[in-house]
C-alpha positions as CSV (number, residue, x, y, z in Angstrom):
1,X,-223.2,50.0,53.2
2,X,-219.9,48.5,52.7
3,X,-218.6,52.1,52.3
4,X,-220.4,53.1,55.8
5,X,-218.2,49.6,57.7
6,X,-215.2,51.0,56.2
7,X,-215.2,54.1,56.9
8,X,-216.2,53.2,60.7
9,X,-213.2,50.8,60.6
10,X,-210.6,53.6,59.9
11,X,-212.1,55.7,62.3
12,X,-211.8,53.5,64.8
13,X,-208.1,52.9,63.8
14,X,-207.8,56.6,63.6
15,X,-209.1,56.8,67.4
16,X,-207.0,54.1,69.0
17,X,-203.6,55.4,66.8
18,X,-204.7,59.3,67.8
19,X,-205.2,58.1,71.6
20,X,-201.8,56.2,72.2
21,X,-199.6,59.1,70.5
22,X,-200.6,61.9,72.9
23,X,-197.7,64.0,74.4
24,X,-194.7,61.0,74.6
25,X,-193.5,61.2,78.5
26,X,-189.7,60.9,79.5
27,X,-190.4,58.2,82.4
28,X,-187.4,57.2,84.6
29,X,-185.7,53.8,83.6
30,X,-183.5,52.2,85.5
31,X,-182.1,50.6,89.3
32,X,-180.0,52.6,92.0
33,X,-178.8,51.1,95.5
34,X,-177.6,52.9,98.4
35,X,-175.3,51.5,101.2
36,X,-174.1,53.1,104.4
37,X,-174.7,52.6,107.8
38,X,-177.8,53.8,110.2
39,X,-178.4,54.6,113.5
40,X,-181.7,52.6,114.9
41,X,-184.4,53.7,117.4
42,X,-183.1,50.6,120.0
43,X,-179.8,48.7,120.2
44,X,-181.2,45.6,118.8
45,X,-183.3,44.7,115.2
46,X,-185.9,42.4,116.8
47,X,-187.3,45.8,118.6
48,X,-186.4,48.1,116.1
49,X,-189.0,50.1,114.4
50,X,-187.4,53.0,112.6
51,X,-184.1,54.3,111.8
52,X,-183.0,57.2,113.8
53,X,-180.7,58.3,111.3
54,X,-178.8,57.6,108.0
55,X,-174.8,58.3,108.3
56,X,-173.3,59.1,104.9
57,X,-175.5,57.2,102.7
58,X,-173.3,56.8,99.5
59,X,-174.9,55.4,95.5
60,X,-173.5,52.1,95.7
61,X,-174.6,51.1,91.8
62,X,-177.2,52.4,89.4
63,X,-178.2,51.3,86.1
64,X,-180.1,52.6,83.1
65,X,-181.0,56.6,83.2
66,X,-179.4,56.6,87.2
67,X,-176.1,55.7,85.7
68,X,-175.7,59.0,83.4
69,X,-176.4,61.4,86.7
70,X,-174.7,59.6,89.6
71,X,-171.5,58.7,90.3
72,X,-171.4,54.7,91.6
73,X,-168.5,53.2,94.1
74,X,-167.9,51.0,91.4
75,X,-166.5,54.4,89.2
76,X,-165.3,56.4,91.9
77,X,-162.7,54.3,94.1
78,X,-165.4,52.9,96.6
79,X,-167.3,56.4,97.2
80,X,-170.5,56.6,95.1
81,X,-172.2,60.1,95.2
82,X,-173.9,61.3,98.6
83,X,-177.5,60.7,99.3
84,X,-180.0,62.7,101.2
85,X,-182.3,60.2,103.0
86,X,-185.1,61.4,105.7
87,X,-185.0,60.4,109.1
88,X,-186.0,59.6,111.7
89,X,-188.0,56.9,109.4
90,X,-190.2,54.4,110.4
91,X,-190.4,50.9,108.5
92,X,-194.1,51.3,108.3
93,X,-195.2,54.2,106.5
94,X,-198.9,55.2,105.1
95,X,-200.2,57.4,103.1
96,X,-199.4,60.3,102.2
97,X,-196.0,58.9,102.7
98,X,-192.3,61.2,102.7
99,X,-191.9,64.0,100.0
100,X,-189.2,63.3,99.2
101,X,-187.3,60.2,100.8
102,X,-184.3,60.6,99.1
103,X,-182.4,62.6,96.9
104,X,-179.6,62.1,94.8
105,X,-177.8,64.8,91.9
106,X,-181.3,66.1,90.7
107,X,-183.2,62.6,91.7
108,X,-185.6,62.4,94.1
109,X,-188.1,59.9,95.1
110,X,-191.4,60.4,97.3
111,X,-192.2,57.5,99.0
112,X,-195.8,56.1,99.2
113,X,-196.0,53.2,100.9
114,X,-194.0,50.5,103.1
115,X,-194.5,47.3,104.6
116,X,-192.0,45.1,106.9
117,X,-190.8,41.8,108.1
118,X,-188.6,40.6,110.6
119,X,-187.1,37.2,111.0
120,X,-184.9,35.3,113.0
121,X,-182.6,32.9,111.3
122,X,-181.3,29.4,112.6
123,X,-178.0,31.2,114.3
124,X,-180.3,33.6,116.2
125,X,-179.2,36.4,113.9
126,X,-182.2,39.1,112.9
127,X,-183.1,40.2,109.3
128,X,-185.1,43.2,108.7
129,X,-186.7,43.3,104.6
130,X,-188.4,46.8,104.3
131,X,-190.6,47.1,101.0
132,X,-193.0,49.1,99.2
133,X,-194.0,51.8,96.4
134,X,-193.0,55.1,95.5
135,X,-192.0,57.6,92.0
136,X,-189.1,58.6,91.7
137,X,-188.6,61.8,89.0
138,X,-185.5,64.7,88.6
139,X,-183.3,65.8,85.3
140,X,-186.2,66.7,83.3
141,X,-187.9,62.9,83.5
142,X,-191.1,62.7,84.1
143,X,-193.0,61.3,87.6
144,X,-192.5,57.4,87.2
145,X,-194.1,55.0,89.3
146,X,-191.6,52.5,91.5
147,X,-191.3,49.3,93.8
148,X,-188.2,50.2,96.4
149,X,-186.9,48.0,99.5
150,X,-184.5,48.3,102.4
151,X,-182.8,45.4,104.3
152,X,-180.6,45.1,107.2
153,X,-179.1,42.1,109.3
154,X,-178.6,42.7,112.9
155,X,-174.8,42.5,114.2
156,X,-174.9,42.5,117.7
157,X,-176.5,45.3,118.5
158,X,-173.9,47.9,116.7
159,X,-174.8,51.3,116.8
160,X,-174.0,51.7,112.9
161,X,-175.4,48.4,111.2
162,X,-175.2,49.0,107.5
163,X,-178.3,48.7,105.1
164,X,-178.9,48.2,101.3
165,X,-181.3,50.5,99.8
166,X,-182.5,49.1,96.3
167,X,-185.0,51.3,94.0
168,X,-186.0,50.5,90.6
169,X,-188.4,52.3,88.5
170,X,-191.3,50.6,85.8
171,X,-192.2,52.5,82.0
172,X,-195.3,52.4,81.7
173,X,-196.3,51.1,78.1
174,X,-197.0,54.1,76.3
175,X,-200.2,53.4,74.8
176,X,-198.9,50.4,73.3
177,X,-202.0,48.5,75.1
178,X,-204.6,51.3,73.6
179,X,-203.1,50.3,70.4
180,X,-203.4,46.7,70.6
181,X,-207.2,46.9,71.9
182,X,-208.2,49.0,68.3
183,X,-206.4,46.7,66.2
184,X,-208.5,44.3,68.3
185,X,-211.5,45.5,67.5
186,X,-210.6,46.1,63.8
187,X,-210.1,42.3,63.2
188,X,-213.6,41.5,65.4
189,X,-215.0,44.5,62.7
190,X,-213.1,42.6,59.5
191,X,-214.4,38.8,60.5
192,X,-217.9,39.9,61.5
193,X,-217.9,41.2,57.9
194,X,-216.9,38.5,56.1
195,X,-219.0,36.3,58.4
196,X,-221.8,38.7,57.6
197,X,-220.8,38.2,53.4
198,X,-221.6,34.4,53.7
């Protein structure tokens, strides 16, 4: 009998090890932020309800695996690499969302969802904070899930108000969680048979 709990117990090690090592993904790591100005659907911000179109969206910065592809203003003498952003776009967007919003040197991210806000501040000045989902993927990484926003301040009804684009991706855990659940269930195994012994 104590051979029987034993051997259950490494098989259930066995499982939870065997199901957290599948294949090992390459997922996108990092943050990249685009600047540039935008031409919007109306003259002013408080009506506004998509951009009409990007002008020369540039990489402003970009960290973790963004940084090795992309060149950043910060590098490049104020001129970060070009971006390809869709428009028109509106700031509410639904499923199935834009295949692909943007793309960048092999990057490209599909946005899924978006949400808005506009407010007016005490000077009577508008602010526009886009947000929402998406996966980015590109240069052989793998399809990784991400939380983007867009955000704008009116000036006065310019015709090329700039923006601020920021995207950054999340790794999922690799199993790590599977993992933790077995060894779990091994120590509930182990103390229900020493329990069991007394």
């Amino acid at each position: 009998m104590k051979r029987n709990r034993l051997s259950n117990a490494g098989a259930a090690l066995f499982v939870a090890l065997t199901l957290s090592s599948g294949a090992h993904a390459e997922f996108i790591s990092g943050t990249i932020d685009f600047t540039g100005p935008v031409t919007l659907d109306t003259v002013s911000l408080e009506t506004a309800t998509k951009v009409a179109s990007f002008h020369w969206p540039r990489v402003a910065t970009a960290t973790g695996d963004f940084d090795a592809y992309v060149l950043t203003a910060a590098e490049n003498q104020g001129v970060g690499d070009l971006v390809t952003i869709v428009s028109p776009w509106s700031f509410k967007t639904d499923a199935p969302g834009l295949s692909p919003f943007w793309t960048v040197n092999g990057f490209s991210f599909d946005l899924t969802s978006s949400m808005f806000s506009k407010e007016k501040d005490a000077d009577g000045v508008w602010h526009l904070d886009v947000w929402g989902t998406g996966i980015a993927y590109g240069n052989g990484f793998d399809r990784t899930n991400g939380v983007w926003s867009f955000n704008m301040t009116d000036v006065g009804g310019s015709s090329h108000p700039a923006f601020s684009f920021q995207s950054t991706t999340h790794v999922p855990d690799g199993g790590m969680t599977l993992v933790l659940f077995g060894l779990s269930l091994l120590g509930i195994h182990g103390t229900r048979h020493i329990l069991g012994r007394s």
